[in-house]
C-alpha positions in Angstrom: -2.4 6.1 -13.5 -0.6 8.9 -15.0 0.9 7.2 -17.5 -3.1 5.3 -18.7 -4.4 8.6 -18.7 -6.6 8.3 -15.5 -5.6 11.0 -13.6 -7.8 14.9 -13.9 -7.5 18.0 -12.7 -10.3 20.3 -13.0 -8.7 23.9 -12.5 -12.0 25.1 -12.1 -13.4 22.7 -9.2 -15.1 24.6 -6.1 -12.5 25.0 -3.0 -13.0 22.9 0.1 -15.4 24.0 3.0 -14.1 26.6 5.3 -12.7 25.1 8.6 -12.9 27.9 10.6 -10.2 29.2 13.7 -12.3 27.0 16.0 -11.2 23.6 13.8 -8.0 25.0 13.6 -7.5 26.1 17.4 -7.8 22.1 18.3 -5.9 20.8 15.2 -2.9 17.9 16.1 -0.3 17.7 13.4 0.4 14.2 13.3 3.6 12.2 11.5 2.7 9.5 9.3 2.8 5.9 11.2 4.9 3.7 9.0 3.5 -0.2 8.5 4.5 -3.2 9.5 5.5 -5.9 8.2 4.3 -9.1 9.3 4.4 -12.6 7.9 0.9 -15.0 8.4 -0.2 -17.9 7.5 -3.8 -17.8 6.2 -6.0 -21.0 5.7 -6.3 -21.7 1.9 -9.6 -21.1 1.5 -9.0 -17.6 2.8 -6.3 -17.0 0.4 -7.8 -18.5 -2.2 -11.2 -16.0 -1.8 -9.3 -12.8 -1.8 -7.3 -13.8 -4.7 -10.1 -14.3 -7.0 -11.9 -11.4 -5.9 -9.3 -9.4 -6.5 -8.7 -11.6 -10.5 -4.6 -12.1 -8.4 -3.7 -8.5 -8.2 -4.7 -6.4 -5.0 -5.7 -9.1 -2.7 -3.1 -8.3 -0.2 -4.9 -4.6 -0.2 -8.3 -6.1 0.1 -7.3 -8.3 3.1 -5.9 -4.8 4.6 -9.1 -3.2 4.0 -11.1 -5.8 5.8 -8.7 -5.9 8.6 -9.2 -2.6 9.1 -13.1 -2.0 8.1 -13.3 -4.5 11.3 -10.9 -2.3 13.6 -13.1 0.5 12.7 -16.0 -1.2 13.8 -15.3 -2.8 16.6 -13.9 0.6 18.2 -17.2 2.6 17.6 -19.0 -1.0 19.5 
């Protein structure tokens, strides 16, 4: 994104919202989970879908993302 020019920083944006001691009394400092790796094999017509959504590149990410849009939702049922 660098490199296309895409990235900004706007020295003069507002700082975040103050979290206060009480945030920071019950804060966990958590290591970042690697992922997996996993092999599947997807029905065609599956494939097929998220590749042309995503025109070939990024349909591995938007499988991911419905994966775990469904996770999240399924936790808060």
């Amino acid at each position: 994104m660098k490199e296309r020019g895409e990235l900004f920083h706007d020295p003069n944006a507002p700082e975040g919202e103050n979290l206060g001691p009480d945030f920071w009394a019950e804060a966990k400092l958590e290591p970042p989970r690697k992922p997996r790796s996993v092999h599947l094999k997807l029905d065609p017509e599956v494939f097929d879908f998220f590749f042309a959504e995503a025109k070939g590149k990024g349909h591995l990410t938007r499988m991911q993302n419905v994966l775990k849009a469904y996770v999240k939702a399924r936790r808060s049922a």
